[in-house]
C-alpha positions in Angstrom: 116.4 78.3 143.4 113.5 78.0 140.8 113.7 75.7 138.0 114.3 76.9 134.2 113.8 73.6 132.5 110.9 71.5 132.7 110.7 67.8 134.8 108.1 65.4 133.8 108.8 62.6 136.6 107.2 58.8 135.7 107.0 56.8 138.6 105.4 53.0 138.9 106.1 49.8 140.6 108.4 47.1 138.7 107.1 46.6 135.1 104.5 49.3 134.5 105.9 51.0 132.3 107.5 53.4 132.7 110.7 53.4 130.9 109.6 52.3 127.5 106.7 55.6 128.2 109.0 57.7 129.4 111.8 56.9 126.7 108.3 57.6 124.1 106.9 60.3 125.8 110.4 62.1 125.8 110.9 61.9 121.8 107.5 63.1 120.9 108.3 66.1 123.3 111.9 66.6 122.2 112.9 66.0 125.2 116.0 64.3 127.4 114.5 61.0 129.1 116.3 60.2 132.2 116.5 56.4 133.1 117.1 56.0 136.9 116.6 51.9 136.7 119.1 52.2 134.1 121.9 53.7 136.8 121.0 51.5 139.3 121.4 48.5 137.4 125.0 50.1 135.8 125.8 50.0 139.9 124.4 46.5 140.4 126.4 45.5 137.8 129.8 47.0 138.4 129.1 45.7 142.1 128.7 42.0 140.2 131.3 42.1 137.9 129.1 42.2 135.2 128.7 43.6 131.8 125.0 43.1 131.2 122.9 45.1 132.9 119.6 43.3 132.1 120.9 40.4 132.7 118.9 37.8 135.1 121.6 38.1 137.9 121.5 42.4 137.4 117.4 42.1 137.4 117.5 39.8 140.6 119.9 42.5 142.6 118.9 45.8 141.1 116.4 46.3 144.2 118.6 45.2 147.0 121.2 47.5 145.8 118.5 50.0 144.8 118.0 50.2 149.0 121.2 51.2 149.8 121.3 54.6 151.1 124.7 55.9 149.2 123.8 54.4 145.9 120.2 56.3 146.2 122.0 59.2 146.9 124.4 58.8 144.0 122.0 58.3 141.5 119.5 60.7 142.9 122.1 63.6 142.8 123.1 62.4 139.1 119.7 62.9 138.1 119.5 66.1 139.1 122.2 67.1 138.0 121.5 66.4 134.5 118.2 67.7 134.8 119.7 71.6 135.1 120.4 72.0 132.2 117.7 70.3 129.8 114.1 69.8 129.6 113.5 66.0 130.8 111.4 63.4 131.7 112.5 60.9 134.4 111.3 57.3 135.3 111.6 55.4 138.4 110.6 54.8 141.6 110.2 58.0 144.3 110.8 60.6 141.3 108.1 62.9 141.6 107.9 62.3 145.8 111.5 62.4 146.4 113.7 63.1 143.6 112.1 66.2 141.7 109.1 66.8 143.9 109.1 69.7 141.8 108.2 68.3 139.0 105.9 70.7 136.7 104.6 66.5 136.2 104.2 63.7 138.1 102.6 60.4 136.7 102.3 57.4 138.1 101.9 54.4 136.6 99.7 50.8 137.6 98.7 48.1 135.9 97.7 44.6 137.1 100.5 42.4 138.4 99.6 39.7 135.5 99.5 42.3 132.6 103.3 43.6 134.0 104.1 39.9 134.0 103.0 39.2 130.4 104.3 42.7 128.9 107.5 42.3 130.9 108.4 38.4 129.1 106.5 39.4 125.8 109.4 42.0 125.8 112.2 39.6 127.1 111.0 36.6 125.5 110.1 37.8 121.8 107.1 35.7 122.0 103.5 35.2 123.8 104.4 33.9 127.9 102.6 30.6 128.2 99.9 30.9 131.6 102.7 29.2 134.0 105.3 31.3 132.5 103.0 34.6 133.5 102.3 33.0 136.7 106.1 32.3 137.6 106.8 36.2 136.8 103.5 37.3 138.4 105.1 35.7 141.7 108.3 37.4 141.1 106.9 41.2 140.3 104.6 40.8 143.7 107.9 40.1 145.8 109.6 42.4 143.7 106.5 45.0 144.6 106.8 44.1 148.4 110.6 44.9 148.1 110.4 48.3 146.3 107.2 49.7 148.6 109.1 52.0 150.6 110.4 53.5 147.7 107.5 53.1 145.2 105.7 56.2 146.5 102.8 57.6 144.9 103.2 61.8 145.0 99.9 63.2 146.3 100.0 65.6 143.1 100.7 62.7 140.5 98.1 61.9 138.1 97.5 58.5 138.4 97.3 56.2 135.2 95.7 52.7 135.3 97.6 51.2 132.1 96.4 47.7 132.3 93.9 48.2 129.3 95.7 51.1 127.3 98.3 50.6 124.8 101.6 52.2 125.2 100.4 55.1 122.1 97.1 55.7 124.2 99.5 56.2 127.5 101.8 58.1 126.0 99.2 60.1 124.2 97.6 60.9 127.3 100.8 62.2 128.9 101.9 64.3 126.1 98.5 65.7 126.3 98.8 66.8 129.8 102.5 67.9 129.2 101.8 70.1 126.9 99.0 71.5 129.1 101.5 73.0 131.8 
């Protein structure tokens, strides 16, 4: 069965990026964005008994229940599901290898552990990370990195993006550019 609608598939390790650009990169397209991360912590959640899904005790289970073979399933068919019937672009990890290796798309995001770590509590904190602060969540990303590497898979026809140095308009930017270019 051929596709109708288009798939532009984000992928990244922990903190890259990728939902905030995909979230961007699917307005200025006009089109559905499709936040895996997002059902896997509604899962981690619901299996804690809790309401907040970026909460510290959601963030510190999201990968462990991330690895579980039913819940990948689960999410991975919801995804697709939605996807029939609507342009979108997806974020998460093992999107364009596994998920929608179809993808007209695929981008992968990196940036340097340290820059994750001080965009990631900039964003939760509401204020510059102090150096042990960025340290502390630099520890946390790498074993979060470690955890996630079976599943944070690079496609071999994603277009790699180094973020590190770019701001999130120059990222998006560039992806919009190559979007439209398909």
């Amino acid at each position: 069965m051929s596709r109708s609608k288009a798939v532009i598939a984000i992928d990244g390790p922990a903190a890259s990026g990728t939902s905030s650009t995909a979230a961007w990169v699917a307005r200025e397209l006009g089109y559905l964005h499709l936040d895996s991360g997002a059902l896997y912590r509604a899962e981690t959640a619901r299996r804690l008994g809790i309401e907040d899904l970026r909460s510290p005790e959601v963030t510190a289970a999201v990968s462990s229940v991330a690895q579980i073979p039913e819940v990948r399933a689960a999410v991975n068919a919801e995804l697709r599901c939605m996807a029939e019937t609507t342009d979108v672009v997806v974020d998460g990890r093992d999107i364009g290898s596994v998920v929608f290796p179809d993808a007209q798309l695929k981008i992968f995001l990196v940036a340097d552990p340290w820059e994750r770590a001080r965009r990631r509590l900039h964003q939760r904190l509401q204020r510059s990370a102090t150096d042990a602060e960025i340290a502390d969540e630099t520890r946390r990303l790498v074993e979060r990195d470690a955890s996630d590497a079976t599943n944070t898979l690079q496609a071999r026809d994603a277009v790699l993006i180094d973020t590190t140095y770019l701001t999130q308009e120059d990222q998006v930017q560039r992806i919009v550019a190559l979007a439209q270019k398909v």
